[in-house]
C-alpha positions in Angstrom: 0.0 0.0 0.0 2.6 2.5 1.1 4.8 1.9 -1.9 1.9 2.2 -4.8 1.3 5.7 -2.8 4.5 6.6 -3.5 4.6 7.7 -6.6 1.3 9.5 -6.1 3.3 11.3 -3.2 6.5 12.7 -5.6 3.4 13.4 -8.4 4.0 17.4 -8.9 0.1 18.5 -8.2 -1.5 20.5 -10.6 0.7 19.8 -13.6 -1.4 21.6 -15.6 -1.6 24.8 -14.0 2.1 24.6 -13.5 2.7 23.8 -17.2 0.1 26.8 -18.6 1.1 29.1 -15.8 5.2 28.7 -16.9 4.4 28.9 -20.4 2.4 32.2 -19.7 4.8 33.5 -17.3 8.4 32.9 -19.3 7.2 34.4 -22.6 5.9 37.9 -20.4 9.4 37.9 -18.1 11.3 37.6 -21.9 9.5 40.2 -23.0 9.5 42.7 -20.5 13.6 41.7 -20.2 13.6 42.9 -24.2 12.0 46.2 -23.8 14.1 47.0 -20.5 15.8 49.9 -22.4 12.0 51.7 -22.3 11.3 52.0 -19.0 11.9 50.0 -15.8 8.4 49.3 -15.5 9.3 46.8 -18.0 12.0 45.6 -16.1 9.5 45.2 -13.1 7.3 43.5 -15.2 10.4 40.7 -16.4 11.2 40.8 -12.8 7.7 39.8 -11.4 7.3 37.1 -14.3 10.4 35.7 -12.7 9.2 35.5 -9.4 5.5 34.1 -10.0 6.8 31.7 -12.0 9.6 30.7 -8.9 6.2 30.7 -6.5 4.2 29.1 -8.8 6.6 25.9 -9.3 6.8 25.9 -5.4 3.2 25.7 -4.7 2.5 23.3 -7.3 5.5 20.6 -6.5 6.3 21.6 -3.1 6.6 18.2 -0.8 6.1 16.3 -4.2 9.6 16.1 -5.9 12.3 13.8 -5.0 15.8 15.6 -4.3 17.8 16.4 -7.5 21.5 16.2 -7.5 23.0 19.9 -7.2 24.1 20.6 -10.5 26.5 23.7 -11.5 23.7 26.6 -12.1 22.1 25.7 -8.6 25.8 26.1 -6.7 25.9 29.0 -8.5 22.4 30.4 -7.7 22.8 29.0 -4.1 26.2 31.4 -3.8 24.6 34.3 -5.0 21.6 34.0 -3.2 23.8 33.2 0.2 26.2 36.3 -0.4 22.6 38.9 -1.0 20.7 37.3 2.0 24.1 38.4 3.5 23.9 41.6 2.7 20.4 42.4 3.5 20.8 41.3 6.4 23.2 43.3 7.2 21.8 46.6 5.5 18.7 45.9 7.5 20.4 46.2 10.8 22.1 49.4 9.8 18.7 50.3 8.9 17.2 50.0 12.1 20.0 51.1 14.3 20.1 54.6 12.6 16.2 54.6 12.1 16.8 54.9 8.4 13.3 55.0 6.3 12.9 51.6 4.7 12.8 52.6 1.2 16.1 52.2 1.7 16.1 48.5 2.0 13.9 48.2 -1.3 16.8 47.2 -3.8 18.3 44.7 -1.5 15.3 42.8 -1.0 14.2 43.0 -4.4 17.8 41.3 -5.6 17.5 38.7 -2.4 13.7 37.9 -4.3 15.3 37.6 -7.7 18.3 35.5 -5.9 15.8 32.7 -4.4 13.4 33.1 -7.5 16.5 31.8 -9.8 18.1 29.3 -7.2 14.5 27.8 -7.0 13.8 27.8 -10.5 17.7 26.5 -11.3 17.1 23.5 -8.7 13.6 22.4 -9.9 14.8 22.4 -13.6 11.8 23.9 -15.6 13.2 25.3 -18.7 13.3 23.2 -21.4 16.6 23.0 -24.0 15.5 26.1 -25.9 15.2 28.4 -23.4 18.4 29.7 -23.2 19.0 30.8 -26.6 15.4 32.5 -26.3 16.7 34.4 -23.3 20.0 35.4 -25.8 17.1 36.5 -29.0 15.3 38.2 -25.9 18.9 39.8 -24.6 19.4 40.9 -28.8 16.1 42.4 -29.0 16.8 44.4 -26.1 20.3 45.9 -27.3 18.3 47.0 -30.8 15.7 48.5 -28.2 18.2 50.1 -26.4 19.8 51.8 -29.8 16.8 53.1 -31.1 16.2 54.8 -27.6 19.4 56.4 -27.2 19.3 57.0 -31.2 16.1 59.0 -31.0 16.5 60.6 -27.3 19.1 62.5 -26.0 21.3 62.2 -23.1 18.9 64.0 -20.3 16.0 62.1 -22.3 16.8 58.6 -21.6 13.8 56.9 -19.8 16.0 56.8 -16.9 18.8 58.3 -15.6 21.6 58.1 -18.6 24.6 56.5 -16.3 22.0 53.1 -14.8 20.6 53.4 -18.0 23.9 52.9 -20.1 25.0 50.6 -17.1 21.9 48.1 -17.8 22.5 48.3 -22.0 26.1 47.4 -20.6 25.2 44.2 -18.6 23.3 43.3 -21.6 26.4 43.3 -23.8 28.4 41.5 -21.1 25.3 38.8 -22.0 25.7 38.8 -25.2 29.1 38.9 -26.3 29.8 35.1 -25.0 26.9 34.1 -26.8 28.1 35.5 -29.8 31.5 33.2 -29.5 30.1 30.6 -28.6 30.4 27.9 -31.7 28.1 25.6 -30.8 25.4 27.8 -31.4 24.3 28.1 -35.2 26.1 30.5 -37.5 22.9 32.2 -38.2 21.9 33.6 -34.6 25.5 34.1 -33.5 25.4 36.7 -36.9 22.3 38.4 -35.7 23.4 38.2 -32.3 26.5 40.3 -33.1 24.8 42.6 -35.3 22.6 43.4 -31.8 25.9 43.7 -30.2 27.3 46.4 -32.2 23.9 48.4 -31.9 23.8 47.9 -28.0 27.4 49.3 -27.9 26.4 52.5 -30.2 23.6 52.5 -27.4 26.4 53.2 -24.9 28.3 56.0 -26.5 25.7 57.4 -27.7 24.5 57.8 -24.0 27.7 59.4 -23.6 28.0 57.6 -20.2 31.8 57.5 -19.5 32.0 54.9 -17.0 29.8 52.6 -19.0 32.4 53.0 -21.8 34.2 50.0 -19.9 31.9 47.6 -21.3 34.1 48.0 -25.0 37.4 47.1 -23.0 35.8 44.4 -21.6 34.2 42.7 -24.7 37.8 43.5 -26.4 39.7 42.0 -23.6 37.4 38.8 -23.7 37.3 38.6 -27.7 41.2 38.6 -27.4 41.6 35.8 -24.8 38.8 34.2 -26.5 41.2 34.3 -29.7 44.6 33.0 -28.3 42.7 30.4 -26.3 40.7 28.8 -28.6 42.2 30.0 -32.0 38.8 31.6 -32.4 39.3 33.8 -36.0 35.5 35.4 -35.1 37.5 36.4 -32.0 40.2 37.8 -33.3 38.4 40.0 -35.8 36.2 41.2 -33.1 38.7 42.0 -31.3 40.3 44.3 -33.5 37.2 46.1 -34.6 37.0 46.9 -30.7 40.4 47.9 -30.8 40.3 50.2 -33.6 37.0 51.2 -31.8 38.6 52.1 -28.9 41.1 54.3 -30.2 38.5 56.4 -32.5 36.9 56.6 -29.1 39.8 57.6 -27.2 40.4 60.5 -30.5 37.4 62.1 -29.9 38.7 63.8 -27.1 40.9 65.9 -29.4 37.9 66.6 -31.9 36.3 70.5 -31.2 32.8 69.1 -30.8 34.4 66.6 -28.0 30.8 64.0 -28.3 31.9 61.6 -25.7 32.9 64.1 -23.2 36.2 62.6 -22.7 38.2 66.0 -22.9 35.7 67.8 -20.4 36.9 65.2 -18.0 40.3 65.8 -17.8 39.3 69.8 -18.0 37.0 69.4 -15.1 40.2 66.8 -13.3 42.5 70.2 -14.0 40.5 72.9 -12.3 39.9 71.2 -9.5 43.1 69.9 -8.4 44.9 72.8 -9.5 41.7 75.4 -9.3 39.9 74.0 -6.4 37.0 74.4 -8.7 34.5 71.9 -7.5 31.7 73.7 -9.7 31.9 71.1 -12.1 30.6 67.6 -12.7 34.1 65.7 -12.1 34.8 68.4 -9.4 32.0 67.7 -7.4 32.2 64.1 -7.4 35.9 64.5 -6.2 34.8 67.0 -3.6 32.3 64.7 -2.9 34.1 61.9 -2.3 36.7 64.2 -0.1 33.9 64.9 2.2 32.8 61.5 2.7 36.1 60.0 3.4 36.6 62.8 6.5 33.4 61.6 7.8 34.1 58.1 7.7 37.3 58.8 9.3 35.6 60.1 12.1 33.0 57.3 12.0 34.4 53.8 10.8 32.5 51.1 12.2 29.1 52.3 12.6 28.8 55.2 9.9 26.8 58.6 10.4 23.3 57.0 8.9 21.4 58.1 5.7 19.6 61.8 7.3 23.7 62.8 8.5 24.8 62.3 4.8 22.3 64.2 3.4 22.5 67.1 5.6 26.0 66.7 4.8 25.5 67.4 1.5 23.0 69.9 1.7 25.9 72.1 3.2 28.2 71.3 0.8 26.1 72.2 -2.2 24.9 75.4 -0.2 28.3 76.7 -0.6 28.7 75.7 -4.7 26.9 76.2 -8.0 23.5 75.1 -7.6 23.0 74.5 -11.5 25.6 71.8 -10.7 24.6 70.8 -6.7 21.4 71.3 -6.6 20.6 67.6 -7.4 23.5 65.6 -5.7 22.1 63.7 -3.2 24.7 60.7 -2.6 28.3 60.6 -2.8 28.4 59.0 -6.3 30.8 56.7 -5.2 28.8 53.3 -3.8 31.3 51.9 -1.4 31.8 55.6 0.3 28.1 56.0 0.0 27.3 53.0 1.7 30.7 53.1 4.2 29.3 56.8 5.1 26.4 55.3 6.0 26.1 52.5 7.4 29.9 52.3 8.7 32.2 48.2 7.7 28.2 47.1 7.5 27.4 48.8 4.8 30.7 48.2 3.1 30.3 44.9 3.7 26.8 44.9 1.9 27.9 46.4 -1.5 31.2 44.0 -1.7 29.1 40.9 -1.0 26.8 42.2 -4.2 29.5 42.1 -6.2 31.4 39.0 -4.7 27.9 37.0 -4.8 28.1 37.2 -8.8 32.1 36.2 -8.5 31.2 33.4 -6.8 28.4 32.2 -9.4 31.0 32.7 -12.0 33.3 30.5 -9.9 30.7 27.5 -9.8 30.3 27.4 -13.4 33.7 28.2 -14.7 34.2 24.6 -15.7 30.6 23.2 -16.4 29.4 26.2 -18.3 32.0 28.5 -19.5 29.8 31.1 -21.6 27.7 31.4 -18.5 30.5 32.2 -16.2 32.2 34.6 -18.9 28.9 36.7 -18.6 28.7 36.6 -14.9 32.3 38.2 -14.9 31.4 40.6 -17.1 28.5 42.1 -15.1 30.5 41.5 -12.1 33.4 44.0 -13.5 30.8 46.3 -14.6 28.4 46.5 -11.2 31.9 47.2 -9.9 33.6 49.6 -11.8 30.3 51.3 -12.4 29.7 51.7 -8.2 33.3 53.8 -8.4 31.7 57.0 -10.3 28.2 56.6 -9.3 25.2 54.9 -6.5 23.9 53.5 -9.4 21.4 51.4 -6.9 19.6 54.3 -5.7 17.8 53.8 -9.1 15.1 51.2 -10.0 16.2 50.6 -13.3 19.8 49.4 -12.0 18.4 47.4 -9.3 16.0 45.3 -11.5 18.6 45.3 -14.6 21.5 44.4 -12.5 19.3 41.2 -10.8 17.7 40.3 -14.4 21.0 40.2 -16.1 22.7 37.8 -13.3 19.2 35.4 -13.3 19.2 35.2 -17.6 23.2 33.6 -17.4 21.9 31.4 -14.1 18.8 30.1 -16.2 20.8 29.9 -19.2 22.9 27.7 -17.4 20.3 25.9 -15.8 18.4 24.4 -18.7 19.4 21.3 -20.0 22.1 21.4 -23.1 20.6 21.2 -26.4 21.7 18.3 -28.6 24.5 19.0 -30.9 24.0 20.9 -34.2 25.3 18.8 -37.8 27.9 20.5 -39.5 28.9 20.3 -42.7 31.8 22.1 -44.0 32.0 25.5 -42.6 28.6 25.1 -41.0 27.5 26.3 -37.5 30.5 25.5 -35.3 33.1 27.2 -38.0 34.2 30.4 -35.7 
């Protein structure tokens, strides 16, 4: 009796709500992950796709499946997830003890939520084989969406603020690029795929987001290792039209019109180390970050709390240009904006974001190396990016920085398609 129930017992229930509900639910997260670049209620709307659909498969095979062996996606997920509980944990208690409003608490939950969404989803195993190169078209369709946005808006136009904004079109590269070299993917997509790439890189100069400008070193640097590793000729070519990109890039700053804003950098570096001119954008940022390394001198461990660095700034800008203070309200520097703050807590909370995604890249360095490649891409990115700017006091960051981490989880996650015929020079040629 006991062992015909058995079976009955693992049985998921309500396979067919689980089945219509997934197929509703991953079609509307893809989507709303493709038109990201429009607005972040997009992203909210990819982002709550991916969380029903984590719920849903818990509800309707929770108790009934038997353990799965922990494959590399779900070490991966289970690391990341680990290193965000972490750090909510810890920005929570800063919270409290410094009766900070808990708004400020919003973007760590929201990534812990995306954490546990993909870890469940990764461990249960729902995608089926095609899913990942879906989430790659849905990644492509998003760097074209992304073009024509920046294309037909200008920089103080952008649907968000232009430096998350850029930073999100960024991640999406750091998705894409392995994709594009990987050769067991057909010839075909990894074409279209590159043509997306290009357009999502014009996205980001045409932003004219310096820090986001990384992203070209880093798809040049990976093209080029990708290239001596593998003898990849794709690769190498790549490479060297990021190269040649680079340094028509780097040229602009001697052109009169100066698009990329590369030369008013090192003006606005000049007059205010030399000058002491802080009325500018670089000055204020370096004034800025003056300020909030005296105050965590004076306050290490515990930090002066969120109201402290506010009124903080408030003073500062009282005494400056208003045209260029009058809408600072952070230290545009994450880990002194957090370290202010919340003291070796909140430090600790930004590093274990970015160490969370290291360590997912870690787990599937070896199983699933295009997976891993894009995890250290957004890692270097989140990272770099949190130097110049508290890019998480924005939605669209938040959302796009979780979304971008779950599609190279899931990717990894599904089971691998079988292998493509070639003949000739067919699909796997690079």
């Amino acid at each position: 009796m006991m062992s015909s129930s058995a079976p009955e017992r693992l049985a998921p229930r309500w396979p067919g709500l689980r089945t219509a509900g997934l197929r509703l639910l991953l079609p509307v997260g893809a989507l709303g992950w493709a038109l990201t670049p429009l607005s972040s209620t997009w992203a909210g709307l990819a982002w709550l796709a991916l969380c029903l659909g984590a719920a849903l498969l818990s509800v309707t095979q929770a108790g009934r499946q038997p353990p799965r062996p922990q494959s590399p996606a779900a070490r991966g997920a289970r690391r990341w997830v680990g290193a965000t509980a972490l750090a909510a944990l810890l920005a929570g208690a800063a919270m409290l003890g410094w009766h900070d409003p808990l708004s400020s608490l919003q973007d760590n939950v929201r990534l812990l939520l995306t954490a546990g969404a993909v870890w469940w989803l990764s461990r249960q195993g729902p995608l089926g084989q095609h899913h990942p190169a879906w989430l790659v078209h849905a990644t492509a369709s998003a760097c074209v969406v992304a073009f024509g946005v920046a294309l037909t808006h200008g920089r103080n136009e952008l649907p968000s603020n232009a430096i998350p904004w850029a930073a999100t079109v960024g991640f999406m590269l750091c998705l894409l690029a392995p994709a594009v070299l990987d050769t067991s993917q057909p010839r075909g997509w990894r074409r279209l795929w590159a043509a997306a790439l290009l357009l999502g890189l014009l996205a980001v100069f045409l932003s004219r987001t310096r820090s986001a400008m990384l992203v070209a070193v880093w798809l040049a640097g990976l093209c080029m290792w990708q290239a001596w590793r593998q003898r990849h000729r794709a690769a190498a070519w790549i490479a060297g039209g990021l190269l040649v990109a680079l340094a028509l890039v780097a040229s602009t700053a001697s052109w009169q019109a100066d698009p990329l804003r590369l030369r008013a950098a090192g003006e606005d570096v000049v007059l205010a180390l030399t000058h002491n001119n802080p009325d500018t954008p670089v000055g204020a940022r370096l004034r800025l970050w003056q300020a909030a390394w005296q105050g965590i001198t004076e306050a290490p461990l515990l930090g002066h709390g969120i109201a402290q660095r506010e009124t903080a700034i408030k003073a500062l800008a009282a005494q400056n240009d208003p045209r260029i203070w009058k809408s600072l309200g952070h230290f545009h520097n994450d880990y002194l904006n957090a370290w202010f703050d919340h003291g070796l807590p909140g430090l600790a909370a930004v590093l274990l974001g970015v160490a969370g995604i290291v360590g997912a890249a870690l787990a599937l360095q070896q199983a699933h190396p295009v997976a891993s490649q894009q995890l250290w891409g957004v890692a270097l990115l989140h990272a770099s990016g949190g130097l110049t700017n508290v890019n998480m006091a924005h939605n669209l960051y938040a959302l796009g920085l979780g979304l971008s981490v779950a599609v190279a989880l899931l990717g990894a996650a599904a089971p691998p398609a079988p292998p493509i015929p070639s003949s000739g020079s067919g699909p796997h040629t690079p």
